[in-house]
C-alpha positions in Angstrom: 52.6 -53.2 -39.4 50.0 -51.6 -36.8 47.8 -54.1 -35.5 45.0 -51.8 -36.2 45.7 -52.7 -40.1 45.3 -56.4 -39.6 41.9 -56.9 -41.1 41.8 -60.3 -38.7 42.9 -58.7 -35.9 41.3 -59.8 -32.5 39.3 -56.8 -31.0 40.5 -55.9 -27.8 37.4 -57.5 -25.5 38.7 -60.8 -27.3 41.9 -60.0 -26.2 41.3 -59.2 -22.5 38.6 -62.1 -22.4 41.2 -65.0 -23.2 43.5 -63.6 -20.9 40.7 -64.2 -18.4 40.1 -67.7 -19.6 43.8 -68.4 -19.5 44.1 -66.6 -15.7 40.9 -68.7 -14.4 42.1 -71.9 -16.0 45.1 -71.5 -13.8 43.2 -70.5 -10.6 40.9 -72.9 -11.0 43.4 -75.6 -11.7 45.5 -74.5 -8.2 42.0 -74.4 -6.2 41.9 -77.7 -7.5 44.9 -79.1 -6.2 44.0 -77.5 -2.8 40.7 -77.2 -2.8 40.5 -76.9 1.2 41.3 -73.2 0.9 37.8 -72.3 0.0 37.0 -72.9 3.1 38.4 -69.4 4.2 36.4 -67.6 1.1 33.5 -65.5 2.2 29.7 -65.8 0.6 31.1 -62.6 -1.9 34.1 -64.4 -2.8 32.3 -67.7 -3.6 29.9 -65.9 -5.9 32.2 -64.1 -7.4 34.5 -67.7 -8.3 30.7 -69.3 -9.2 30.1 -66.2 -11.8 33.2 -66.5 -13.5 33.6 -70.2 -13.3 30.4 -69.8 -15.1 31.1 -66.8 -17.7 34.4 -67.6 -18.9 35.4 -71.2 -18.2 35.2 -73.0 -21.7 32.3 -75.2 -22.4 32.0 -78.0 -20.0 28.7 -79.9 -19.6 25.8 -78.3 -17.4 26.1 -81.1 -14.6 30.0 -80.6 -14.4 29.4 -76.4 -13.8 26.9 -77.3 -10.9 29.2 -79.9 -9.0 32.1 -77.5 -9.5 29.3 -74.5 -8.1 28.2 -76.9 -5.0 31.9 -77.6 -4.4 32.8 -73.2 -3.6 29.0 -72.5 -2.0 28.6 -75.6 0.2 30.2 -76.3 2.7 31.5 -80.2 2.4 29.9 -81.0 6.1 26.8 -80.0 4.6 27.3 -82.6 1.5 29.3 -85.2 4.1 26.7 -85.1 7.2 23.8 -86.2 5.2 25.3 -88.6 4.0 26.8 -90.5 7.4 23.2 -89.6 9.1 24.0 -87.0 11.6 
């Protein structure tokens, strides 16, 4: 059988977006375990990780997607230094 015949077949932009999801799940779960290397990502690069973080991630609460956000574009001394009053 073609998959072309399945009447319930996923459409190929279905396809190519879960193996998005299933890439960025993975990425995101390594930058979590090190999340130190974002340090060497440029302003592009962070946009880039915000955006899909964003678009393809699956549904996680509005406040969760702007801590994870502030975690790639700030840098922590900005967060930390406010905090211990320097």
């Amino acid at each position: 059988m073609i998959i072309g015949e399945l009447s319930n077949a996923p459409s190929l932009k279905e396809i190519y977006r879960l193996l998005i999801i299933n890439f960025l799940i993975d990425l995101f779960t390594k930058i979590g375990q090190n999340p130190f290397k974002l340090f060497k990502l440029n302003k592009e690069e962070k946009t880039l990780l915000s955006y899909l973080l964003v678009e393809f991630l699956p549904s996680v609460s509005q406040n969760q997607i702007k801590d994870k956000i502030s975690l790639i574009q700030i840098p922590i001394w900005d967060i930390v230094l406010p905090i211990v009053g320097l």
